[in-house]
N, C-alpha and C positions, 0 to 999 in steps of 0.2 A: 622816572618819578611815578610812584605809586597814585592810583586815583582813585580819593573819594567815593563810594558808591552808596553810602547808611550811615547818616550820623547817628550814633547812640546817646551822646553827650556831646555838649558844648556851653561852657563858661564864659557866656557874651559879653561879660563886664570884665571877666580877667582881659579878655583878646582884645577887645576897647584899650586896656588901660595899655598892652601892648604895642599895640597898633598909634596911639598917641604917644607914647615914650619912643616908640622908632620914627618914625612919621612928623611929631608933633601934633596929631590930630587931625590936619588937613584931611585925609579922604574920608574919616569918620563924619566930619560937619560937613564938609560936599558933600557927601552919598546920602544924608538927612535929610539938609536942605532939598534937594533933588527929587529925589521919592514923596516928599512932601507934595512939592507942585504936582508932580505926574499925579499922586492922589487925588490931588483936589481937583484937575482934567476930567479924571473918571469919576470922582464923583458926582461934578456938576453935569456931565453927559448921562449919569444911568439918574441924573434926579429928570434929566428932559426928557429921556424916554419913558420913565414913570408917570412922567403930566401926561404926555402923549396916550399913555396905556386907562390914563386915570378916565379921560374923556369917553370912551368906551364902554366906563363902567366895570372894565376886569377887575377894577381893584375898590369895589365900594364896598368889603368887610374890612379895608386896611385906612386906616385914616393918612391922612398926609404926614401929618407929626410922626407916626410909626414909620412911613418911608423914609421921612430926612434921617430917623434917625439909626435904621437899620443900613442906612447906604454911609451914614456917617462910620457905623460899628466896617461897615467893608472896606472902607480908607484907611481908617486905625490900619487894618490887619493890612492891607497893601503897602502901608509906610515900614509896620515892623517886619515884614517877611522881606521887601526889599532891602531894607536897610542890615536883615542878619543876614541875607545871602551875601553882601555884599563885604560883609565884616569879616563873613568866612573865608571868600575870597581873598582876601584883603591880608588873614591871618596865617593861613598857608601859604600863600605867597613870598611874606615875612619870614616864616616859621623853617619853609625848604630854601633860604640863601643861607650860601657857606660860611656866614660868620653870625648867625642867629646864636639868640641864646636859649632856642627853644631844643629839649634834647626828644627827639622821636626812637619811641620803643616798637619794635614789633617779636612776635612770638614770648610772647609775656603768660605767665601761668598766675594767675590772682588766687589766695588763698583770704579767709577772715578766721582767726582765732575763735574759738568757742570761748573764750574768757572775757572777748573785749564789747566793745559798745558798736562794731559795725555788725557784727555777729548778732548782737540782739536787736540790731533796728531790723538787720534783716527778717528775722523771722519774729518780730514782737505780735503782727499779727496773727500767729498762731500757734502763741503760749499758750495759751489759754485749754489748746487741745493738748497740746504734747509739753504739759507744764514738767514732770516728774523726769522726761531724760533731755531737753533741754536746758532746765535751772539745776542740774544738779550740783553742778560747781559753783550756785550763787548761793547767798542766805536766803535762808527761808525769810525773812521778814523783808525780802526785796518785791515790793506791791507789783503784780503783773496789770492789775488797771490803771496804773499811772506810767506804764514805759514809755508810750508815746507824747502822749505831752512832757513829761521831762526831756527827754531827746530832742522836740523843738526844740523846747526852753535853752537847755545848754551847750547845744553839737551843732554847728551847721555842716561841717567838712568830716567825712567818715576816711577812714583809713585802710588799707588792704595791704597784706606782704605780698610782697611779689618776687618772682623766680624770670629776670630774662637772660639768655644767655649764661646759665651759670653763677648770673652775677643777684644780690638778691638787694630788693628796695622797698621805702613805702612809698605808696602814690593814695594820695589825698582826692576824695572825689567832694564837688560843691552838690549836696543832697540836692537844691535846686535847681540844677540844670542839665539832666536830663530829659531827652528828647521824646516825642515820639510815643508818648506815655511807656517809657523805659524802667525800669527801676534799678534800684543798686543790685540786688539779687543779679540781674540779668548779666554783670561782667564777669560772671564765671559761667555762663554758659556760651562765649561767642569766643571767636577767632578776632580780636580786634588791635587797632594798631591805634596808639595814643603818643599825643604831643603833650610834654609837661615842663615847666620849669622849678628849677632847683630852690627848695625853701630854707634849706638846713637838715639838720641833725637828728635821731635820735635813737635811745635806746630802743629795741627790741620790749624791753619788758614794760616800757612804760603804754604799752596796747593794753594790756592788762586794765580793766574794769575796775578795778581797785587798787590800782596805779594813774590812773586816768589823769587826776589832778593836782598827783603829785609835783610840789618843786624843788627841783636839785639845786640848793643850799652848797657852793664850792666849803670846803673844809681848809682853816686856816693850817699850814702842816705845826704840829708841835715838836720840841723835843725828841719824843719819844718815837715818833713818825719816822723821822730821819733819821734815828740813829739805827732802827729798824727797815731803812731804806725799803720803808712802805710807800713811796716816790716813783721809784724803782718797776714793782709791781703790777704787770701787763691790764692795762686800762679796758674795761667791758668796750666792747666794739659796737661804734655808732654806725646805723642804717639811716642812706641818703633818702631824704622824702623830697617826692616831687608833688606837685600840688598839677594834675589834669585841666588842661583847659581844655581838649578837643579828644573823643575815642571815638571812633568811626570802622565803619567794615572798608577796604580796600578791593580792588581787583587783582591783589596778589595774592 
């Protein structure tokens, strides 16, 4: 088993909802509960060394209110950094038994269309320099000052084709959960090994930016359909999307 050495991404609320559909949630609320207390341990021990340090005088540009509540902001962070080491653990663990539903890619080649909408998050902030051979496939009346706030608004999960082994997929990233100040740009420039589970279906062209929200309306067959065994006729080939909960560097 390959190990972990650089998270790039990680989807905490997908692997949660994981880890409670296998589990039931048991170590999700232990491992909460748990970090909490140890929290509030340290934080009551560094507010008694603060009184301690106060009497002194080291600390008379810092009011007490500012202590509680800078030791309070270092608990926060000890509760969520315990709690997602633990979730990781927790999900890899899950994710590498032999009858997981989670599928692990490795030697994956990530590509993003110049037509679609992962292609323009990725470089939206630097349209503006290289407007004329980046939009040339788009309308001109496509506003380059609204890219980014439209793309909140409507995109949370960005798309990538992918090449592994031959075999070729999309994999869904959640814009919000990359690590490490990472960006989406950065999975086409790593060697990384990613856990995803299966969402469904789709076309190929529906990346396209002006396909984007399009909906495929089934067609009732007529008459004419059938007699022309237009039924028949080799169906445009569906690519499997996985939706990323975890991409990370390896020691392989």
């Amino acid at each position: 088993m390959s190990k972990m050495l650089k998270i790039v991404y990680f989807d905490e609320d997908a692997a949660i909802d994981y880890i409670n559909i296998t589990d039931g949630g048991k170590k999700v609320q232990s491992t909460s509960e748990t970090s909490k207390n140890e929290a509030t341990v340290g934080i009551d021990a560094e507010a008694s060394i603060g009184s301690k340090f106060s009497l002194w005088g080291l600390l008379k540009f810092k009011g007490e209110t500012d202590i509680n509540s800078e030791l309070v902001k270092y608990g926060k962070k000890i509760v969520n950094s315990t709690v997602t080491t633990t979730i990781l653990t927790d999900y890899l663990s899950l994710a590498d038994k032999t009858n997981s539903k989670v599928t692990v890619f490795k030697d994956c080649s990530l590509y993003a269309s110049q037509e679609s909408l992962t292609f323009i998050k990725m470089y939206a902030p630097y349209m503006k320099l290289l407007k004329d051979k980046m939009l040339e496939n788009i309308s001109e009346e496509f506003d380059i000052s609204k890219v980014q706030e439209i793309l909140e608004d409507v995109k949370g999960y960005y798309e990538f084709e992918v090449f592994c082994k031959n075999e070729k997929y999309i994999f869904r990233f959640n814009i919000n959960s990359f690590r490490n100040n990472y960006k989406i740009s950065d999975l086409l420039k790593m060697k990384l090994v990613f856990y995803g589970i299966k969402v469904g279906n789709i076309k190929e062209e529906k990346l396209n930016v002006e396909k984007e929200f399009e909906i495929d309306i089934p067609k009732i067959p007529t008459v004419d359909s059938l007699l022309n065994n237009e039924e028949d006729k080799p169906k445009e080939e569906l690519l499997t999307v996985y939706d990323i909960v975890l991409a990370g560097v390896t020691d392989e």
